[in-house]
C-alpha positions in Angstrom: -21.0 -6.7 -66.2 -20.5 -9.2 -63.5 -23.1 -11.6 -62.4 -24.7 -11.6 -58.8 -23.2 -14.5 -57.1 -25.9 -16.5 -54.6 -23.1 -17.3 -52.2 -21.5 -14.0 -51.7 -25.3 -12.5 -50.7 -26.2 -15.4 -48.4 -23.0 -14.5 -46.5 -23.8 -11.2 -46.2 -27.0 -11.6 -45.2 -25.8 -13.8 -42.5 -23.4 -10.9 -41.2 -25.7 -8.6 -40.8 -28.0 -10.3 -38.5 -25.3 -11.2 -36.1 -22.5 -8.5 -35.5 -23.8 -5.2 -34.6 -22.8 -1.6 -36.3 -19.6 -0.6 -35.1 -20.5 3.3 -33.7 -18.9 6.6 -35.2 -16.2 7.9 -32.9 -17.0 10.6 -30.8 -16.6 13.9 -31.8 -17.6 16.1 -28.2 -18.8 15.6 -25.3 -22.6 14.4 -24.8 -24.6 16.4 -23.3 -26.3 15.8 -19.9 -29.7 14.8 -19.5 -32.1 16.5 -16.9 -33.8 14.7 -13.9 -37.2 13.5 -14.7 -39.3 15.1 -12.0 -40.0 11.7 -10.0 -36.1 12.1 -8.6 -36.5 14.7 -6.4 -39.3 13.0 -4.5 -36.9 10.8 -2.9 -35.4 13.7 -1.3 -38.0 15.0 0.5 -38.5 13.3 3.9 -34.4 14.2 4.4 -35.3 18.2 4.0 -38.2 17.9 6.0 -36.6 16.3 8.7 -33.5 18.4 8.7 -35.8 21.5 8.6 -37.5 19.9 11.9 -34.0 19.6 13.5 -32.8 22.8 13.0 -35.8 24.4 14.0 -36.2 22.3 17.1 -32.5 22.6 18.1 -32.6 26.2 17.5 -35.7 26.9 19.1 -34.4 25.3 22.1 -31.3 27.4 22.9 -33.2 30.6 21.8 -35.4 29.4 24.4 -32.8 28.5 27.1 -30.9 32.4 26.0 -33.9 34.2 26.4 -35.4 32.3 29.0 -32.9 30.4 31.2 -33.7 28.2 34.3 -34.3 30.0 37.6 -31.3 28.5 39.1 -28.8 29.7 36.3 -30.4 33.4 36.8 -29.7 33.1 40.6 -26.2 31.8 40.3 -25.2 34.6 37.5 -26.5 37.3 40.0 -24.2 36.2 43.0 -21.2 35.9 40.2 -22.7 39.3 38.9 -22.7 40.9 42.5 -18.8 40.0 43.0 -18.0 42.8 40.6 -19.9 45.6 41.9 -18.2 48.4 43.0 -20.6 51.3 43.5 -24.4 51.7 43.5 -27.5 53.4 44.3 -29.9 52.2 47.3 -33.2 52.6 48.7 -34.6 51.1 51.5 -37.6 50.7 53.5 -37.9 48.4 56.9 -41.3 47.8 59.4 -41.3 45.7 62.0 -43.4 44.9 65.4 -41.1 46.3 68.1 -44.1 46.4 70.6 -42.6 45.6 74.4 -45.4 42.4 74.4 -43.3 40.9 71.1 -39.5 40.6 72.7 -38.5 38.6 69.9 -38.5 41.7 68.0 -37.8 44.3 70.6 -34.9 42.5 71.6 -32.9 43.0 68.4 -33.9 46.6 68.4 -30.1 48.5 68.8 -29.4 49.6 72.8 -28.3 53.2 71.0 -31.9 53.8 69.7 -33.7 52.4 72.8 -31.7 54.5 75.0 -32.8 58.0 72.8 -36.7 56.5 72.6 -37.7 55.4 76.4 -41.3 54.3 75.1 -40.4 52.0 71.6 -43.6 52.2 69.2 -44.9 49.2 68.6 -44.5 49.7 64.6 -41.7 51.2 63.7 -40.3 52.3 59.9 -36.7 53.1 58.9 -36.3 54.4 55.5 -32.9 55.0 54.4 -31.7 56.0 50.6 -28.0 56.3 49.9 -25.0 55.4 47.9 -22.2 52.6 48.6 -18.7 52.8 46.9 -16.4 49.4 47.0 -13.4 50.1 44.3 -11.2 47.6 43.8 -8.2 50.1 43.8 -7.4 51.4 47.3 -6.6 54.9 46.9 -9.8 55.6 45.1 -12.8 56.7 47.5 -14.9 54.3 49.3 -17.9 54.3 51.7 -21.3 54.8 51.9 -24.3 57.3 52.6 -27.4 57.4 54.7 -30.5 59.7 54.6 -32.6 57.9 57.3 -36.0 58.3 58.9 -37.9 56.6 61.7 -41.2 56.4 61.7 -43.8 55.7 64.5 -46.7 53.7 62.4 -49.2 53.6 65.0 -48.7 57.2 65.8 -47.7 58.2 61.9 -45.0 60.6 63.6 -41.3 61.0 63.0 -38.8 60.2 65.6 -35.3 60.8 64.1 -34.1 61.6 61.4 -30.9 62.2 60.0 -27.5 61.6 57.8 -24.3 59.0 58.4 -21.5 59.9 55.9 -18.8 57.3 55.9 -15.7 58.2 53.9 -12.6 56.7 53.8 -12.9 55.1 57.2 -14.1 58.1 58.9 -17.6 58.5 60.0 -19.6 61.5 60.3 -23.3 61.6 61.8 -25.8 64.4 61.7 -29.4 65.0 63.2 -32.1 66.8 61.1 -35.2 65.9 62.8 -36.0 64.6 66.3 -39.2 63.9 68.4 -40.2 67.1 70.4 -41.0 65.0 73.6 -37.7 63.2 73.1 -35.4 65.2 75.8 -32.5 63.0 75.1 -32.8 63.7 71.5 -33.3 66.7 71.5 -30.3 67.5 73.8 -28.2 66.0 71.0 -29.6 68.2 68.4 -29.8 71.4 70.3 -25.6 70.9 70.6 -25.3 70.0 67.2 -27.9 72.2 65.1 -26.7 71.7 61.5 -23.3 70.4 62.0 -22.0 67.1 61.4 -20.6 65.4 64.1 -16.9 63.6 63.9 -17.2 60.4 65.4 -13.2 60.0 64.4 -12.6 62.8 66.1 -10.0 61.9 69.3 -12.2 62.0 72.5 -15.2 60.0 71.1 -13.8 56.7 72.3 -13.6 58.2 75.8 -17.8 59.4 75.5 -18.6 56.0 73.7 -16.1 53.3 75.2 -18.0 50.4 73.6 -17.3 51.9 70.4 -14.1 51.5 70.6 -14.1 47.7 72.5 -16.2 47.0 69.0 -14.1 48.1 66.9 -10.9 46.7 68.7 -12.6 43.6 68.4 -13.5 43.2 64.9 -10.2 44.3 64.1 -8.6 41.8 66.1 -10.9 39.0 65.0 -10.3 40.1 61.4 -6.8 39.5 59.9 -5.6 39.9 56.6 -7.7 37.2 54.4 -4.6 36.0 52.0 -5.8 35.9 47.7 -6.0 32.3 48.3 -8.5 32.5 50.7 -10.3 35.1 49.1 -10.7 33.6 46.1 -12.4 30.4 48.4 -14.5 32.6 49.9 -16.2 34.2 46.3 -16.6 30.5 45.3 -18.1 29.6 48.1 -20.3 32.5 47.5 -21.2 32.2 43.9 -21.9 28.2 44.9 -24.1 28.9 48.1 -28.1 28.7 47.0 -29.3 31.6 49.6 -32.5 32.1 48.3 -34.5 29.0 46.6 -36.7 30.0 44.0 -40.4 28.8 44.7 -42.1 29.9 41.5 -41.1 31.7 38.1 -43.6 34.9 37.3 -44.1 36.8 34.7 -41.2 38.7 33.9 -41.0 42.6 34.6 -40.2 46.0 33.9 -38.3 48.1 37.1 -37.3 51.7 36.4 -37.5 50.8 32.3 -35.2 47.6 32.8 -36.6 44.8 31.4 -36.5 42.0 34.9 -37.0 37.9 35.9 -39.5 37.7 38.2 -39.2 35.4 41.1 -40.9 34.6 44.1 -38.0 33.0 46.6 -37.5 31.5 50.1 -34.5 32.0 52.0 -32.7 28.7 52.9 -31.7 29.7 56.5 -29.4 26.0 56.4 -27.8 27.1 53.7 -26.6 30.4 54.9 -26.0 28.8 58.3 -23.7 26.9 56.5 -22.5 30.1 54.7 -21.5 31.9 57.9 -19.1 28.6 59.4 -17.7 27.4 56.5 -16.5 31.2 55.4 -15.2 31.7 59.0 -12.6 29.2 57.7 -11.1 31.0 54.8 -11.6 34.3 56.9 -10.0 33.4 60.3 -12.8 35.7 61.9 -13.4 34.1 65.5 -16.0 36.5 66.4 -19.3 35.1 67.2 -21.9 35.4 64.3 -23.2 38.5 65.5 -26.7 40.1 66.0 -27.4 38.9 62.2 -27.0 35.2 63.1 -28.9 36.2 66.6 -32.2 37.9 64.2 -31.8 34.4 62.0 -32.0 32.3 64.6 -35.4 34.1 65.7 -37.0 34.0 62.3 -39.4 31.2 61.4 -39.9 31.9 57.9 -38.5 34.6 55.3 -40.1 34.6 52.0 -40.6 37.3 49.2 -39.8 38.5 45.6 -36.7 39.6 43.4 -36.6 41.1 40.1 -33.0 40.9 38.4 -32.2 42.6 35.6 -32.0 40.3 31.9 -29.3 41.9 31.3 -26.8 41.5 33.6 -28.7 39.4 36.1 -28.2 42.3 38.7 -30.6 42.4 41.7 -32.7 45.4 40.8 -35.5 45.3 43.0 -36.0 42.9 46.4 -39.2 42.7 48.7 -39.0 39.9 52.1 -41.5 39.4 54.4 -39.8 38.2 57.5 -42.2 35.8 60.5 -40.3 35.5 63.8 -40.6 33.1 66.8 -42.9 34.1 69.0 -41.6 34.9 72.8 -43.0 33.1 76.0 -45.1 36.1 76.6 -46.0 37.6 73.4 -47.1 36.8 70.0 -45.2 35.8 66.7 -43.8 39.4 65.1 -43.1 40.3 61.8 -40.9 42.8 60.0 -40.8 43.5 55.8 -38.1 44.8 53.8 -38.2 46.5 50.6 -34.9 47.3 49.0 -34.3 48.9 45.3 -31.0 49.2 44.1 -29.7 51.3 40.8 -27.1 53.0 39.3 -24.4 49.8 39.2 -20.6 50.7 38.7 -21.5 54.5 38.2 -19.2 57.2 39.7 -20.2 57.9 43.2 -19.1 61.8 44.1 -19.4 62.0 48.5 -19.4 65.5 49.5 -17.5 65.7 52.7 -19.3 67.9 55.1 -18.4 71.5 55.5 -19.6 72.1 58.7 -17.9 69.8 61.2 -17.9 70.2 64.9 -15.4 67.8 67.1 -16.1 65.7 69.8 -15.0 68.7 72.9 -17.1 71.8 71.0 -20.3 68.6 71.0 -19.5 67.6 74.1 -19.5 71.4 75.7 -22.6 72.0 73.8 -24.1 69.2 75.0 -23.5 69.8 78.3 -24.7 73.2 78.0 -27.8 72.1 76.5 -28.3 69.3 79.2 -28.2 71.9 82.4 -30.7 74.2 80.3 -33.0 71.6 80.3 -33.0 71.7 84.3 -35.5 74.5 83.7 -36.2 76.0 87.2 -33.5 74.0 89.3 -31.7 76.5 91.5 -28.0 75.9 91.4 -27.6 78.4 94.2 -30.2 76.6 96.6 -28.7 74.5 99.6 -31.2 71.8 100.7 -30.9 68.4 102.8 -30.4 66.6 99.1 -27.8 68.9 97.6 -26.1 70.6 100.9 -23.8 72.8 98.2 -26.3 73.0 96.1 -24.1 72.5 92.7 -26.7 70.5 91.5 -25.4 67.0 92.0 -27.4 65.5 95.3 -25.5 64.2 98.7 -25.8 60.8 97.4 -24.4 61.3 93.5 -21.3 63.1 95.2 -20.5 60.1 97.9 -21.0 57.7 94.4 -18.8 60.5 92.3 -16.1 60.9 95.3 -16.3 64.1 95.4 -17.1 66.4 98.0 -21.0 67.5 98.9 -19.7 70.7 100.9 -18.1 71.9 97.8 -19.3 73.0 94.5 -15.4 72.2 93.1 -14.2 69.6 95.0 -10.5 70.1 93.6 -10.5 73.7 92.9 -9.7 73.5 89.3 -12.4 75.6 88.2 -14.6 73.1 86.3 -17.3 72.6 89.3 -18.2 68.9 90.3 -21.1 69.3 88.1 -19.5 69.6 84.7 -16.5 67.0 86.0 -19.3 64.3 86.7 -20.9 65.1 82.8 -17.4 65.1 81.6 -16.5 61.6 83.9 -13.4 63.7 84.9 -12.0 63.3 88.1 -13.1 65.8 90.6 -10.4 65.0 93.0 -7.7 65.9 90.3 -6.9 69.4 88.6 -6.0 67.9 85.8 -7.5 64.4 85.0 -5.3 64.0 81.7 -2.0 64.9 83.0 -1.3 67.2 80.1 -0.5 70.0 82.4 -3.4 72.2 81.7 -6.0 72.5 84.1 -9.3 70.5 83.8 -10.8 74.4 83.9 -9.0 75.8 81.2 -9.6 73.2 79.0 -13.1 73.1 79.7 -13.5 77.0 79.1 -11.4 76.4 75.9 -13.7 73.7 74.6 -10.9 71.0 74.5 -11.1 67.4 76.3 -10.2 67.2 79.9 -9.8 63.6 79.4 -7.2 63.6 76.4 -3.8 64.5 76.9 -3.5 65.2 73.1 -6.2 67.7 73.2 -5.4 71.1 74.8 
């Protein structure tokens, strides 16, 4: 038995206070601890202002998607409109066409002035249709017209009718006319329900300006090159026509749901329009009766509704204010226009019943020297000394003879020759060898060598 030794403890003692435990090797991984719940506070503001952020960023282009700027709308409808090729109108027009308001009456057409002698003061044209533009040439295009005139003041109709334009020829037929309207009704006594041919050959000869018109426009037109075509659809899509004045609440038209805008039309701007496009264009025409009503108009101001969807024009109301003439007061007109049916197939039924220009012009004829009522054609008098209808003084201004009722003895009297502008000192005023009387007994043109 060994004895404790009193230096051996003291070391030991010593030891122990000053060197720490060696720890036990490690046999697995530790385990992790979990957060105390005071970590996560630190956190906080960066969710909550993330949260802000998305919400405030999203919000804003949900915003901006579903309700864009005015401008934006306007400018995706003019890009929209490039691609239309077919759609479905209707249209209604009033204006002041009173003879005391010449800024108005003036821009009335000569064509409807000369069938209405006394022009209403307030007139209406309604007119609903269809207009086909393809892209692809041999497909169909043109347009249709269903079209009414009104007499406000009165609340009478004064014409109506159709114009069928189809592949570059036109078609025109009267349905309606205003009983105390000879002229009128002259037309529509020779037509009844046929359509008349205005490409027929012979209806440049009864309507020369016609054909100066259309000579002129297609002289004045030349082919407009891609290049230049592709300037004018920017200069389009870039040109601000109409300036929007104040967003409204947005609308339904015909189900569709609409932006709702009331709008001013910036007359510089389309001024500017007109000359800068007759650049790409190479049109040297003069503006035209559209520039001639702008130039008359004070003010035009209104509404449009385009579609949300596709930012297509669905529904358009302008109330025009024109200058007012030395003599009369300020006028007015107001358009309403609704358009449907965008890029739908447009089906034109070409009319079944045509009649050319010679059977119209026959008929009309006809019609004209029934409405002479009680003239006798078989009375000589100081004023008609052959009594073929035409007085002393037409026949000096027509050349031809007032002793005789056939000045050229071709057997169309002088009569029917100065209502056909034939010559009545000459047989046969086209020189196709057949008789100005046969041809007018066969209902073909005196006046066109191709038609006998």
């Amino acid at each position: 038995m060994s004895l404790p030794n009193p230096e051996s403890e003291k070391i030991e003692s010593v030891m122990a206070t000053t060197i720490p435990p060696v720890a036990p090797p490690i046999t697995s991984a530790p385990s992790l601890s979990t957060p105390t719940p005071g970590n996560g506070k630190a956190l906080m503001p960066f969710f909550v202002v993330a949260a802000v952020l998305i919400l405030g960023v999203g919000g804003y282009f949900a915003w901006t998607y579903f309700n864009p700027a005015p401008e934006k709308v306007m400018r995706g409808m003019r890009e929209a409109v490039l691609d239309v090729e077919s759609v479905a109108y209707s249209v209604s027009v009033v204006s002041d066409a009173s003879e005391e308001n010449s800024a108005i009456s003036e821009l009335i057409p000569s064509d409807l002035t000369t069938f209405s002698s006394d022009v209403p003061g307030k007139i209406s044209f309604e007119a609903s249709g269809q207009i086909s533009a393809p892209k692809v040439a041999d497909e169909t295009s043109g347009f249709s017209i269903k079209f009414s005139l009104k007499n406000l003041e009165t609340k009478t109709e004064f014409l109506a009718g159709d114009w069928l334009s189809l592949n570059k020829k036109e078609y025109f037929k009267i349905s309606s006319v205003d009983s105390s309207n000879e002229d009128l009704n002259s037309v529509l006594t020779a037509l009844g329900d046929s359509w008349l041919s205005l490409s027929e050959t012979g209806w440049e000869e009864f309507d020369s300006t016609m054909d100066e018109a259309a000579a002129q426009i297609e002289e004045n037109t030349p082919a407009i090159s891609d290049e230049n075509k592709a300037k004018l659809e920017t200069l389009f899509v870039e040109t601000d026509f109409f300036k929007v004045t104040k967003k409204l609440k947005n609308e339904k038209v015909n189900g569709e749901d609409c932006f709702h805008y009331l709008v001013d039309l910036d007359k510089e701007a389309l001024v500017s329009y007109a000359a800068t496009s007759k650049l790409y264009s190479g049109d040297t025409s003069s503006s035209g009766q559209a520039m001639e009503i702008l130039t008359k108009t004070q003010t035009v101001s209104g509404e449009i509704w385009l579609s949300r969807k596709d930012y297509l024009p669905r529904h358009l109301v302008l109330n025009a204010s024109f200058v007012p003439s030395e003599d009369g007061e300020a006028g007015t007109a107001s358009l309403d226009l609704s358009l449907n049916e965008y890029n739908q197939p447009v089906k034109f039924e070409v009319p079944k019943k045509i009649m050319s220009y010679a059977d119209f012009f026959s008929a009309m004829i006809d019609s004209l020297i029934e409405q002479l009522g009680d003239f006798s054609f078989g009375t000589v008098s100081e004023e008609d000394l052959d009594g073929d209808g035409l007085t002393n003084e037409e026949e000096t201004d027509f050349s031809s003879d007032p002793n005789l009722t056939d000045t050229d003895s071709d057997g169309m009297d002088d009569l029917s020759e100065w209502f056909a502008d034939a010559d009545p000192n000459n047989s046969d005023s086209d020189g196709d060898g057949v008789t100005d009387g046969v041809e007018y007994g066969a209902g073909t043109d005196p006046l066109d060598p191709e038609s006998k």
